[in-house]
N, C-alpha and C positions, 0 to 999 in steps of 0.2 A: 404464743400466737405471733407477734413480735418477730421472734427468730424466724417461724415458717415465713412469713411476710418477704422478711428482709432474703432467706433461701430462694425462694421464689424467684424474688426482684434480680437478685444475683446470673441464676439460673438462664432465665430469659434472656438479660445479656449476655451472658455466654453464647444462647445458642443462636440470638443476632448475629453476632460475631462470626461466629462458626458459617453460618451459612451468606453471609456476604464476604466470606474470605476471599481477598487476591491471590490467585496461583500463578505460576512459573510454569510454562513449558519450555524446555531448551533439550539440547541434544547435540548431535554431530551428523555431518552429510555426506558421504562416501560416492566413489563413484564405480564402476562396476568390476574394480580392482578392492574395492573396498580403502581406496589411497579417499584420507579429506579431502574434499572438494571444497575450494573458497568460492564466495562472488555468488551462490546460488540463492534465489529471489522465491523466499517463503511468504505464503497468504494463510490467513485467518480469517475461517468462512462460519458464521452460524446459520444455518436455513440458507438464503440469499443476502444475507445483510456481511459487508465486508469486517471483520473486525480490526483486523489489523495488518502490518506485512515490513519483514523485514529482510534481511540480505546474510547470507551466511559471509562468516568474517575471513581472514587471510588463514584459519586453521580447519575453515570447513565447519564453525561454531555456530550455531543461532540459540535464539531466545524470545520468547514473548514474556511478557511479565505486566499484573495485577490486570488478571483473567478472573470470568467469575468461574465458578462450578455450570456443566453444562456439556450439551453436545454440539462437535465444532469437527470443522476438516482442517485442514492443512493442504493447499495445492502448494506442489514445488515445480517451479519453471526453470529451466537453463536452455538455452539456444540451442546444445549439442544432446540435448536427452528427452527424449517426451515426459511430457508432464505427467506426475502423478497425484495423485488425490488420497489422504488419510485418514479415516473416521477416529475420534476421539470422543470418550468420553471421561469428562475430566472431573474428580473427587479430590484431586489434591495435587501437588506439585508433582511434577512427571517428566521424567527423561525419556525422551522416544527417537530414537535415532535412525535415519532414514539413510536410502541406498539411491540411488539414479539409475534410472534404466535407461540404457542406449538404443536409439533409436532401431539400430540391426539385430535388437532383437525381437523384434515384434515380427510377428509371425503373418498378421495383416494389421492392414491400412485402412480405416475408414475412414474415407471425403466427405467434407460435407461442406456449407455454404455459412456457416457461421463461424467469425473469426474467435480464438482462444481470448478469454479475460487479458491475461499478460502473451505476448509476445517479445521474444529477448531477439534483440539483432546485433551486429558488430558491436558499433558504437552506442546503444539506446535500448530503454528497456520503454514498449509501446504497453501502454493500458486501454485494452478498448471497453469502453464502458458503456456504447450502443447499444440499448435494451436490455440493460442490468438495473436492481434497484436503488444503484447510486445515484442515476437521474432522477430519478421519482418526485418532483416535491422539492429538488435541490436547485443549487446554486453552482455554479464553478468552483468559488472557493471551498462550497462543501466537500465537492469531489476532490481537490486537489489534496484534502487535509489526509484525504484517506488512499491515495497515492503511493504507490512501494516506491521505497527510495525517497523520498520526501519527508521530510518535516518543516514545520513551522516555530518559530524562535516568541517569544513571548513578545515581540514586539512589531510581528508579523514579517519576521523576515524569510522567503523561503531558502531552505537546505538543502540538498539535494545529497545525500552520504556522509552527512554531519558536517558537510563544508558550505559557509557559508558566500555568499555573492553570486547565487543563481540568476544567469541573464533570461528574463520571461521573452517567448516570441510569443504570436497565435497568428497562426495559419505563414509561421515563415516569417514572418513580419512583428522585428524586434520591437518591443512597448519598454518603453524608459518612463516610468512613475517610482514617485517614493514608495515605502510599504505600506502606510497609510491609505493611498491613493489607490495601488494596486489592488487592495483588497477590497477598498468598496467598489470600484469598477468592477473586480470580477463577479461579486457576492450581487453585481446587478444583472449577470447576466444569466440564463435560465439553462439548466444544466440539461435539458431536454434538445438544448440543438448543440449538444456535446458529443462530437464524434470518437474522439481518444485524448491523453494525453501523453505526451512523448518525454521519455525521460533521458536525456543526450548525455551521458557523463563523459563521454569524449569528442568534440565537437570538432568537426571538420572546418577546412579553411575557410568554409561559405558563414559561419555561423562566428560572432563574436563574441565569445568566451569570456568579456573580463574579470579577470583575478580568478581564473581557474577553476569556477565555481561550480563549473557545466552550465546547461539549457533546458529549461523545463520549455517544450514549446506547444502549446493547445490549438485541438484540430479542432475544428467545427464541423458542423455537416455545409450550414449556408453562410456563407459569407456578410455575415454585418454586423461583427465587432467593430470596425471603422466607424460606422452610424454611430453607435455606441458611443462612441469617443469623441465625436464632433458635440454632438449632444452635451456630454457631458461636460466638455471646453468651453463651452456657448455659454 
């Protein structure tokens, strides 16, 4: 009885294990030569909720990694291809390799009045997140965490392409705080009058760059971040 017990007990963990397993999606991204494509800006969608998003690398590579089991999209954006959308359903680590479609080949064109999640421009990759449910209930800093091209360093520094000394603007207008400071300031501010966030990895000469780090720079809808900050100085 003993052993059944102990089989059992076993058993059960296993099959915890088993079904909170972390998966790997990776693959390679082609473009309609079927040549890798680098620099392409991969999302990770479940229902409406962002999971994650990354950038294919200088070989055309990406990766998601410690995903649960589940149903998910994959949008892939680049400035020179229309986006596309990929259903998954994921049981276990999975290579799925994706193509880019060119714009000249789309056969029609529907307009509409709602701007794309990611828009890729020369220099910057624009997140519009205007009635997505990233604002929901959120903060700035919530949304920023979940930002393509972005990450945060364990001592809240932001990243912008794994390179660190991102100079923060909002609305244009450069904010110089420590990491400390910038994140309770942001995490005060209510992600519901968050228009987009812009992700500048090549910064023109209007914008001060230092230490090469780029510009994460946050759009608002209304202007009273400054408030914000007088406040918060007082």
């Amino acid at each position: 009885m003993k052993k059944l017990a102990a089989f059992v007990t076993l058993f059960l963990s296993m099959l915890c294990q088993f079904t909170t397993a972390q998966l790997t999606i990776a693959g390679n991204i082609a473009n309609e030569n079927r040549q890798s494509f680098p620099y392409v800006v991969v999302c990770m969608r479940n229902g409406n909720s962002l999971i994650g998003s990354t950038m294919s690398d200088s070989t055309g590579h990406y990766r998601f990694q410690n995903i649960k089991k589940g149903n998910y999209y994959l949008l892939i954006s680049h400035r020179s291809y229309r986006d596309s959308v990929i259903p998954i359903h994921l049981l276990a680590d999975t290579v799925i390799n994706l193509q880019l479609v060119n714009e000249k080949m789309l056969q029609q064109v529907e307009v509409t009045g709602k701007k794309p999640l990611i828009q890729m421009e020369i220099d910057r990759l624009r997140f519009n997140v205007t009635g997505t449910d990233l604002v929901a209930g959120n903060n700035i800093w919530d949304v920023i965490e979940k930002t393509p091209l972005v990450t945060i360093s364990s001592d809240g520094t932001i990243q912008i392409s794994g390179t660190s000394g991102a100079v923060i603007y909002i609305n244009n207008k450069k904010k110089v705080l420590s990491s400390a400071a910038l994140r309770s300031y942001l995490s005060s501010m209510p992600a519901d009058n968050l228009e987009a966030i812009e992700v500048i990895t090549t910064p023109s000469s209007k914008y001060d760059a230092e230490g090469g780090g780029g510009i994460l720079n946050i759009v608002t809808k209304k202007k009273k971040e400054d408030g914000l900050m007088r406040t918060e100085k007082s």
